[in-house]
C-alpha positions as CSV (number, residue, x, y, z in Angstrom):
1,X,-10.1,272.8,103.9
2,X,-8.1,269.7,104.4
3,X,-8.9,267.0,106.8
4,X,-6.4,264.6,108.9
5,X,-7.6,261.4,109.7
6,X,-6.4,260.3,112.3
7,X,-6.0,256.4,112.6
8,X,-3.5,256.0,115.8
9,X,-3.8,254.4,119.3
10,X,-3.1,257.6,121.1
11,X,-3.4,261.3,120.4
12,X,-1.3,263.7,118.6
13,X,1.1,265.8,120.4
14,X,1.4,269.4,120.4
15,X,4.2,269.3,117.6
16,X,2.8,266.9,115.3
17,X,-0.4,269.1,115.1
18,X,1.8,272.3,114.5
19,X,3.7,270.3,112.0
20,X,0.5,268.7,110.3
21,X,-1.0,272.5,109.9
22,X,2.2,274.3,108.6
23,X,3.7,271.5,106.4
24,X,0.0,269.3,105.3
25,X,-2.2,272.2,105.2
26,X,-4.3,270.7,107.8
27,X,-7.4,272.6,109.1
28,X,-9.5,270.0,110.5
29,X,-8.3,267.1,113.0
30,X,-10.4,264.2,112.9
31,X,-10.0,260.9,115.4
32,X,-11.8,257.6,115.3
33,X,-14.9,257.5,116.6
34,X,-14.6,255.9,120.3
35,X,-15.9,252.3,119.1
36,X,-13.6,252.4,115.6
37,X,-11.2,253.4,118.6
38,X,-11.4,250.6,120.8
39,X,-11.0,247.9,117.6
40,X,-8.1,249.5,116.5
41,X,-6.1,249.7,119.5
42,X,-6.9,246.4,120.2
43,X,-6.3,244.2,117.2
44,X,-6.6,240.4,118.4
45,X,-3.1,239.0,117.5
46,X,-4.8,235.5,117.1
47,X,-6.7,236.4,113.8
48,X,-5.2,235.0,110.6
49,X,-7.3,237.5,108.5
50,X,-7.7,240.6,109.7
51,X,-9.6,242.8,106.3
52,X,-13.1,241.6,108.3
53,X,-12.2,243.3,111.3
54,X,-11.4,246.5,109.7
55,X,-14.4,246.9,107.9
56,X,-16.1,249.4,109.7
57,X,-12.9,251.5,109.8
58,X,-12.4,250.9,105.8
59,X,-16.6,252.5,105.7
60,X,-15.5,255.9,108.4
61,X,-12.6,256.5,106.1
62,X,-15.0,256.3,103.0
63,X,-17.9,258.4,104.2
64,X,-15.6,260.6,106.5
65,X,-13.1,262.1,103.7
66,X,-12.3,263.0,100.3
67,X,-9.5,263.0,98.3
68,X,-7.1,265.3,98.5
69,X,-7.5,264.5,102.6
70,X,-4.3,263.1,104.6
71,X,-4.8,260.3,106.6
72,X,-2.4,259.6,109.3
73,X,-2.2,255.6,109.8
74,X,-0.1,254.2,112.9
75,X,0.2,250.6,114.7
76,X,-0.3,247.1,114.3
77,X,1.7,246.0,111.1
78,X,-0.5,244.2,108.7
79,X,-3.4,246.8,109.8
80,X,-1.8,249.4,108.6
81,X,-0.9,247.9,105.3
82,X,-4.1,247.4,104.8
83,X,-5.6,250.7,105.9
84,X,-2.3,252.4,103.8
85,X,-3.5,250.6,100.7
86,X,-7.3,251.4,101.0
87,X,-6.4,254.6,101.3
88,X,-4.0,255.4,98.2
89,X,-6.6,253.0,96.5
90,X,-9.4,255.9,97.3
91,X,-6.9,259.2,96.8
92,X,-5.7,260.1,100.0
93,X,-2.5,261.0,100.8
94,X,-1.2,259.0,103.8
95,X,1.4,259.8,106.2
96,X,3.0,258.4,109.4
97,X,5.3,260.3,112.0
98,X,9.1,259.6,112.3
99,X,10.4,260.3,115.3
100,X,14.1,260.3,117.4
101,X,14.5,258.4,120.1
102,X,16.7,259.0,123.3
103,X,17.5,256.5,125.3
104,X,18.5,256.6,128.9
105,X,20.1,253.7,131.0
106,X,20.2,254.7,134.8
107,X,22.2,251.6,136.7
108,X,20.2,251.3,139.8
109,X,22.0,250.7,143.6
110,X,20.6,247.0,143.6
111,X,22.2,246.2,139.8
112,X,19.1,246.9,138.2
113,X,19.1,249.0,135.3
114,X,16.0,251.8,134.8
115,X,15.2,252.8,131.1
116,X,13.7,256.0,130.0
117,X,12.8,256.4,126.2
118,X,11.7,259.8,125.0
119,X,9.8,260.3,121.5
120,X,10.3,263.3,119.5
121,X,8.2,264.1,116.8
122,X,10.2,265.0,113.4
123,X,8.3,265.0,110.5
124,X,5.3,263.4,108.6
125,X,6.4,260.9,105.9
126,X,4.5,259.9,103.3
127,X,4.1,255.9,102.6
128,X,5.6,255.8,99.4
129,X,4.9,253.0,96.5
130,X,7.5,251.2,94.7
């Protein structure tokens, strides 16, 4: 039975779960717990060194899955580097989702321009080495 962990700052969609069963094998869904949650959504941007911070996410992933497991790992940029590399370090495959974007420009009455941005889930790519 293979897990997804799911390392994000919101939930997955309808599609991406769909996606992550027929094309990962995925049986089990598994989110941070609220408090790993709440740190990971909210990264404080004025920390030079962030591996400290992520501790406690580094010890769910450890004693939460084994390899063979897919971990999905989305958001702040040197976050995820680090999460990606502690995972492939300990065996798990890790993926993120690609998505299309549409953009729509509506020119308001007043000269103002609305924007509407739509997400669509594609695929699950895996974070490749060099």
């Amino acid at each position: 039975m293979t897990k997804l962990g799911i390392i994000l700052s919101h939930k997955l969609i309808d599609k991406q779960i769909n996606d992550a069963k027929k094309t990962l094998g995925i049986c089990d869904f598994i989110y941070l717990p609220s408090d790993l949650q709440l740190l990971w959504s909210n990264i404080p941007p004025d920390l030079p060194v962030i591996k400290d911070y992520l501790y406690n996410i580094f010890r769910w992933i450890e004693v939460t899955f084994s390899k063979g497991d897919v971990i999905i790992v989305q958001g702040d940029f040197g976050a995820v580097y680090l999460v990606v590399c502690f995972c492939k370090i300990k065996g798990f495959k890790v993926v993120y989702s690609t998505t299309k974007r549409n953009v729509i420009e509506n020119q308001n009455s007043d000269g103002t321009i609305n924007t509407t941005r739509r997400f669509e889930h594609i695929l699950f790519r895996e974070y490749e080495d060099i």
